[in-house]
VOGU-3710 file (C-alpha; in Angstrom, 3 decimals, decimal comma):
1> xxxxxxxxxx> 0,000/0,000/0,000  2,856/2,275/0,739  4,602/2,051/-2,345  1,380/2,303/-4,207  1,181/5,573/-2,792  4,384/6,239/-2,895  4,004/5,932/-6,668  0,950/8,093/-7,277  2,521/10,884/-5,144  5,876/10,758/-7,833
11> xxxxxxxxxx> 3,519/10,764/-10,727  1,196/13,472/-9,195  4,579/15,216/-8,317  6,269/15,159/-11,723  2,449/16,247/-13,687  2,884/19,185/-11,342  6,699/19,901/-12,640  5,619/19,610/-15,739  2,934/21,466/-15,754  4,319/24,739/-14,453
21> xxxxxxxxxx> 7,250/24,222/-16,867  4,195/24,397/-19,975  2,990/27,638/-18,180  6,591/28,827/-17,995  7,214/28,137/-21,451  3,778/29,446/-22,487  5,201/32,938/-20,552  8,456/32,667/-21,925  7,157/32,511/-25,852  4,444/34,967/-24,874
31> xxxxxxxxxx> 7,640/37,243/-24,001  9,654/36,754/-26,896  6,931/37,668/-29,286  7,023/41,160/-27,145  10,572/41,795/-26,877  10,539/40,852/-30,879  7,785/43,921/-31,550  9,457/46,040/-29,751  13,160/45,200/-31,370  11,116/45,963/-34,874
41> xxxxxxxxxx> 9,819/49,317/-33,428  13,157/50,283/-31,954  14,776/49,624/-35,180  12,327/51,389/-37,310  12,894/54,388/-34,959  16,863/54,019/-35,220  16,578/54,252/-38,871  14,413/57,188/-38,374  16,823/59,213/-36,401  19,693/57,948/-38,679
51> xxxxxxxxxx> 17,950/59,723/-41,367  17,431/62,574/-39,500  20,961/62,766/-38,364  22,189/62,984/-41,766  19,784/65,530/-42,930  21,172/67,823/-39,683  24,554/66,864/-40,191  24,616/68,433/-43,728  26,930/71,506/-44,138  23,843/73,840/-45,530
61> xxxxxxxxxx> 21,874/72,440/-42,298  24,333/73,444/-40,183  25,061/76,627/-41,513  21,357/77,171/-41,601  20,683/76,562/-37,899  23,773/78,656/-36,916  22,528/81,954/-38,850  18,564/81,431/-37,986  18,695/80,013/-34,663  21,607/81,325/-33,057
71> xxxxxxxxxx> 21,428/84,186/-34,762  25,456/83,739/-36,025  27,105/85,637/-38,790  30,178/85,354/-40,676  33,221/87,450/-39,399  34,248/90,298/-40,927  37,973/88,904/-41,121  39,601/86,549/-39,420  43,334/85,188/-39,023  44,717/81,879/-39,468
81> xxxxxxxx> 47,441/81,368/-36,974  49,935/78,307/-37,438  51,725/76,792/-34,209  54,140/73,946/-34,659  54,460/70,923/-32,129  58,153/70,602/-32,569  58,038/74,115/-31,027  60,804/75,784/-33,391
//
């Protein structure tokens, strides 16, 4: 009698274990699918803003920004000054 209880309480034990590994697994997919729509999103974005970084990083753009936004202007002259690193 012991052993046959013995024996139903290791199969009821490992239909437990397995069961909760299913739901874990279930969970785990469930998560993947997610974390994989959001990695398409986030890349979408990235290209985005790698467009938009070009566009900004454009001479003209720049140049652009610096007169309208910050109101900058060319100088009216200017020096170029040479220093050598052997320091002769």
């Amino acid at each position: 009698m012991k052993r046959y209880l013995l024996l139903v309480f290791i199969v009821l034990l490992l239909l437990a274990l397995y069961g909760t590994t299913y739901l874990k697994t279930i969970r785990l997919e469930k998560l993947k699918e997610t974390l994989g729509a959001q990695v398409s999103v986030l890349q979408s974005k990235n290209e985005d803003l790698n467009v938009k970084l070009l566009d900004k990083s454009s001479p003209l753009e720049i140049d652009k920004l610096a007169r309208g936004k910050y109101e900058m202007k060319e100088p009216d002259s200017f020096y170029i000054i040479e220093i050598n690193a052997n320091g002769k």
